[in-house]
C-alpha positions in Angstrom: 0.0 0.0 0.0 1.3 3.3 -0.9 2.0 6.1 1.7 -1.0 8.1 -0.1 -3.4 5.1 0.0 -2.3 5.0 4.1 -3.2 8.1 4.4 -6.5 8.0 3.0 -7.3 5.0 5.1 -6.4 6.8 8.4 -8.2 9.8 7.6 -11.1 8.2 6.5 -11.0 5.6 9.3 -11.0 8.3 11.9 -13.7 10.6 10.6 -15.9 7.2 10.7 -14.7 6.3 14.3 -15.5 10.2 15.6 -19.1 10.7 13.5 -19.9 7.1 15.5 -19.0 7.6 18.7 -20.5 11.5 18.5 -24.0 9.9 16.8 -24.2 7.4 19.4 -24.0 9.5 22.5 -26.1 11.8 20.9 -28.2 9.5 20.4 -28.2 7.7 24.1 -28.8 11.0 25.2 -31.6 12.3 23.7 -33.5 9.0 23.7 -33.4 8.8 27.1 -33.1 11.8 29.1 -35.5 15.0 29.5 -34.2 18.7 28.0 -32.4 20.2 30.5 -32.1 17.1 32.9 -28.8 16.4 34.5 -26.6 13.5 35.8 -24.3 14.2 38.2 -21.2 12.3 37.8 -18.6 14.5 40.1 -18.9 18.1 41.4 -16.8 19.1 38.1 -18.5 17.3 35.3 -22.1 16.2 34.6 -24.2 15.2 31.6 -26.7 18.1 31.2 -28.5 17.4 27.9 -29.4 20.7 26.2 -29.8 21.3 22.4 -28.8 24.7 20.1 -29.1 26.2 17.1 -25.4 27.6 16.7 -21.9 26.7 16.3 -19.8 24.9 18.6 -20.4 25.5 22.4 -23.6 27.0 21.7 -22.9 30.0 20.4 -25.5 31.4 17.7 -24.7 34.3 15.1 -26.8 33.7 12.6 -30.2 31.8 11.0 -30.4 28.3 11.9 -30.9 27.5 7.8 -27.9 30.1 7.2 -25.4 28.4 9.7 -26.5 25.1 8.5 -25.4 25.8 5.2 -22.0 27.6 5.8 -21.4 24.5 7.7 -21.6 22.2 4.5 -19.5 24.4 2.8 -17.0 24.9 5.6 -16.9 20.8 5.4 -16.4 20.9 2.2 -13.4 23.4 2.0 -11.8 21.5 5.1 -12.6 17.9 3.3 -10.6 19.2 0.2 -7.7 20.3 2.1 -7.4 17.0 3.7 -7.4 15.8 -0.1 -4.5 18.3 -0.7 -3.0 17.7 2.4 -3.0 13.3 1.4 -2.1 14.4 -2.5 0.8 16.2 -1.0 2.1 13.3 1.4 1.1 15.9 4.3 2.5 14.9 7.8 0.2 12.0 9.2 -0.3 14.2 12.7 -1.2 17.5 10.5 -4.1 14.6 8.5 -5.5 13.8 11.7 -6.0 17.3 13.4 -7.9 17.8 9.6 -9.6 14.8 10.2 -10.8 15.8 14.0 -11.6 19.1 12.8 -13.9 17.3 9.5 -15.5 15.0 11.6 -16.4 17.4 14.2 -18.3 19.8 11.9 -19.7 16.6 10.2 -21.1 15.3 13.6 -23.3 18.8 14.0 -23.8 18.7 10.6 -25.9 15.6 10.8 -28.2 17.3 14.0 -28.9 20.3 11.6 -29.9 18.3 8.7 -31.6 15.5 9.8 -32.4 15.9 13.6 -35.2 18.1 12.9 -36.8 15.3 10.6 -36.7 12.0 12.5 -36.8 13.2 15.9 -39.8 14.0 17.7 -39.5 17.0 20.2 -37.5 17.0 23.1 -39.2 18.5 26.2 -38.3 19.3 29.8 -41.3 16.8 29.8 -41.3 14.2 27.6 -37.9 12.2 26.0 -37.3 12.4 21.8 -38.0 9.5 20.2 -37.2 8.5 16.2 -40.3 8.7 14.0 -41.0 8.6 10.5 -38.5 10.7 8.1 -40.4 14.3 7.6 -42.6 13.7 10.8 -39.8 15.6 13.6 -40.3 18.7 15.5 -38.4 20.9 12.9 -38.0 19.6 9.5 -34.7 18.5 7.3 -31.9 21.5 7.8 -33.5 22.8 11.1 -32.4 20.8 13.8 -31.0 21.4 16.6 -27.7 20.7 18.2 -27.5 17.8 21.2 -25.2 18.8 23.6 -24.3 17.0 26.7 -21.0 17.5 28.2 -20.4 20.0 31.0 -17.9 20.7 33.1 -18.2 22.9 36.0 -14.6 23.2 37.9 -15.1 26.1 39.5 -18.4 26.8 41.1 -18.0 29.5 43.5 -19.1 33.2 44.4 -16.6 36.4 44.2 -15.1 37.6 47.2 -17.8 40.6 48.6 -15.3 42.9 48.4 -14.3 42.7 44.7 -15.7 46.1 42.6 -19.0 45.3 40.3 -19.0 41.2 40.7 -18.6 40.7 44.3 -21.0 38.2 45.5 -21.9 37.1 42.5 -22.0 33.2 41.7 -19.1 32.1 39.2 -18.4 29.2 37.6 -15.1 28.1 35.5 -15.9 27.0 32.4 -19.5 27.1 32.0 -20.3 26.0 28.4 -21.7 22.7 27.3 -20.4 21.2 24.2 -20.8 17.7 22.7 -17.9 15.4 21.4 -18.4 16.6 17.8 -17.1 20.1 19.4 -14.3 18.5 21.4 -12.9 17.0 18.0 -13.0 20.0 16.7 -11.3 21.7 19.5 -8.6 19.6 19.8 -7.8 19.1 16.1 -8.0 23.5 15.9 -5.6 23.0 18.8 -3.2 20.5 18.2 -2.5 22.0 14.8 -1.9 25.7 15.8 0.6 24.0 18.3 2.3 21.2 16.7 2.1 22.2 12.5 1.7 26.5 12.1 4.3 26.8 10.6 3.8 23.0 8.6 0.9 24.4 7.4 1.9 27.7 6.7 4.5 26.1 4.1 1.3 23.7 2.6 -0.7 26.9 1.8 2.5 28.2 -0.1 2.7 25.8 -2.2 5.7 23.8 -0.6 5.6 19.9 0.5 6.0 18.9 3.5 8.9 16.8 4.9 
């Protein structure tokens, strides 16, 4: 097997293996637990099963149909670098930090589109279940986001004394994301760490080592 066939089989191997693991806790979650319930697990981390329209960690700027669709382009652009990046004999690190970073946005991609049409709604009262395709709470392209993983470190009030917060409750790190957004994270992370200035050389034009 050539290196370029290798790398095609790792990348595509580990957007499968993230879209799977992120689909079935999705899945788990919002089959069996209420919006908004919560499962304490320790005092810093819980499963507290929300859903969103917007981006990663919740965050909306724009029209659900909007965001959906500069999502499928944003794949898209990222799933044609990672073709680059294999035609090129890229660094097999720099291909799975693309990969993370494809498979996250795919993960949330497959809420938006599809969620909305084979999911009934999820309620602080009643738990989703599937249902027949065109029959969900929201239709194809406007579903919403599962998210489930939160992680509360700090939860604590500001000293009195402190000017314009004091006694006001805190918490460290207070979003909740999914595993689709830690992919993402991570892969955004790891490759403005470990390959900047790799991939500063691949947009010039220059092969990698």
């Amino acid at each position: 097997m050539t290196r370029r066939a290798k790398s095609t089989t790792l990348c595509i191997a580990t957007i499968i293996l993230i879209v799977i693991i992120d689909q079935l806790i999705k899945f788990e979650v919002k089959t069996n637990m209420f919006l908004r319930e919560s499962i304490y697990v320790a005092d810093w981390f819980q499963i507290f099963f929300i859903e969103n329209d917007g981006i990663a960690w919740g965050l909306q700027i724009m029209p659900q149909l909007f965001l959906t669709l500069f999502r499928l382009i944003a794949v898209g652009l990222i799933g044609y670098m990672i073709h680059q990046s294999v035609k090129h004999e890229a660094k097999t690190g720099f291909l799975i930090c693309l990969s993370l970073i494809f498979a996250g946005a795919a993960g949330n991609i497959i809420d938006n589109v599809f969620y909305g049409a084979i999911y009934t709604e999820s309620t602080p009262f009643t738990k989703a279940t599937l249902t027949a395709v065109g029959q969900g709470y929201g239709g194809w392209m406007h579903g919403k986001v599962v998210d489930m993983f939160y992680f509360p470190i700090i939860d604590t009030y500001w000293p009195e004394w402190m000017p314009f917060v004091g006694g006001e409750h805190f918490i460290f790190f207070s979003p909740v994301f999914n595993f689709a957004d830690a992919s993402i994270s991570c892969g955004v992370i790891a490759l403005l760490l470990f390959y900047g200035k790799y991939l500063n050389r691949l947009l010039n034009g220059k092969k990698g080592d």
